[in-house]
C-alpha positions in Angstrom: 0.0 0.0 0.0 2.9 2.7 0.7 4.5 1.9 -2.8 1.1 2.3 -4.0 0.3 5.4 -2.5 3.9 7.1 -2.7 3.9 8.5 -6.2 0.2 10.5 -5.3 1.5 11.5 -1.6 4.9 12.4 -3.6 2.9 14.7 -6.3 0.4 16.9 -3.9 3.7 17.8 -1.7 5.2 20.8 -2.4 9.2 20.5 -2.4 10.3 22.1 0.9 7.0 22.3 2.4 8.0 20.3 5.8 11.2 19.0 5.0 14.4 19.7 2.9 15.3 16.5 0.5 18.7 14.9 1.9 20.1 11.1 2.5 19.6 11.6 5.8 15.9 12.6 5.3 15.2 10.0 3.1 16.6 7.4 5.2 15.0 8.1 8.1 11.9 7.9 6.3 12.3 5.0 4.7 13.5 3.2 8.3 9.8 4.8 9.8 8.1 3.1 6.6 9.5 -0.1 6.9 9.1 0.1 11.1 5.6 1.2 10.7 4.7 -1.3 8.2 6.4 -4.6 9.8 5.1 -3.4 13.2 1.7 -2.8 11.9 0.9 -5.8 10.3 1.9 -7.8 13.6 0.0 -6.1 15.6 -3.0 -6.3 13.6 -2.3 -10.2 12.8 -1.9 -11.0 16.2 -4.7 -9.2 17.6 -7.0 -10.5 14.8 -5.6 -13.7 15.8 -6.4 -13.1 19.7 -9.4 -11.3 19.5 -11.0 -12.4 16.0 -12.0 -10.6 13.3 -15.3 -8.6 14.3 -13.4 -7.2 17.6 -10.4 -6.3 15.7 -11.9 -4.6 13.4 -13.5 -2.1 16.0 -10.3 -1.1 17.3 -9.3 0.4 14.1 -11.8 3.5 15.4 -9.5 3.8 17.9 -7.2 5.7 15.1 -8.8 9.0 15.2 -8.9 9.2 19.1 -5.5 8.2 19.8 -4.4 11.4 16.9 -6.3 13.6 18.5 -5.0 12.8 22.3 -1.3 12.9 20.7 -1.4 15.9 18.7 -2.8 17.3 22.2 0.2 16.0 24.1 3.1 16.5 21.2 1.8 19.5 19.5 -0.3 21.2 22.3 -2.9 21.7 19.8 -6.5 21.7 21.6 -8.9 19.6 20.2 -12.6 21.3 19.7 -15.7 20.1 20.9 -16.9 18.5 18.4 -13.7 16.6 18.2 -14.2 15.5 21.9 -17.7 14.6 21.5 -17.0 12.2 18.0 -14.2 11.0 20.7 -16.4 9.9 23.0 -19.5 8.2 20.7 -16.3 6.6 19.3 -14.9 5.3 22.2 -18.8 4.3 23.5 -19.0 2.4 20.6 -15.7 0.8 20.5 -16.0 -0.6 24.0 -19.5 -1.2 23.6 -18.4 -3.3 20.0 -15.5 -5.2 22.6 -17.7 -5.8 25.7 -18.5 -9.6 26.3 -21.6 -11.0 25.3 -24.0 -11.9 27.8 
């Protein structure tokens, strides 16, 4: 999927718009690709493999949340409140989606 999506992400960004081009840049990215990627997928395939398919799969709404609570502790940036109140149906859902049958 990265290869996939590279040449789009690579044509919308405007050359020195976050970062200048060097080997070091470019290495480092590559290293967070290839982390993120191998990391992801055995995360996900061990926790569809623990938790099954259906539970998994709500935990992926999780994404969202978990931005907005580290862009609040990394970049300081306040969420608004109708960023906090999508939070929380998500999470109401999500642990409503994970909670045991009866």
């Amino acid at each position: 999927m990265a290869l996939i999506s590279f040449p789009f992400s690579i044509s919308i960004t405007p050359f020195d718009f976050y970062f200048k081009f060097s080997l070091k840049v470019i290495f480092f990215i590559l290293i967070l690709a290839i982390l993120a990627q191998v990391f992801g997928y055995y995360l996900w395939f061990n926790t569809v493999k623990t938790l099954g398919s259906v539970r998994a799969s709500a935990g992926v709404l999780l994404v969202p949340v978990f931005a907005f609570i580290f862009t609040f502790i990394m970049l300081d940036v306040k969420p608004g409140i109708l960023q906090i109140g999508g939070s929380t149906i998500t999470l109401i859902g999500v642990f409503t989606a994970l909670r045991p049958p009866k």
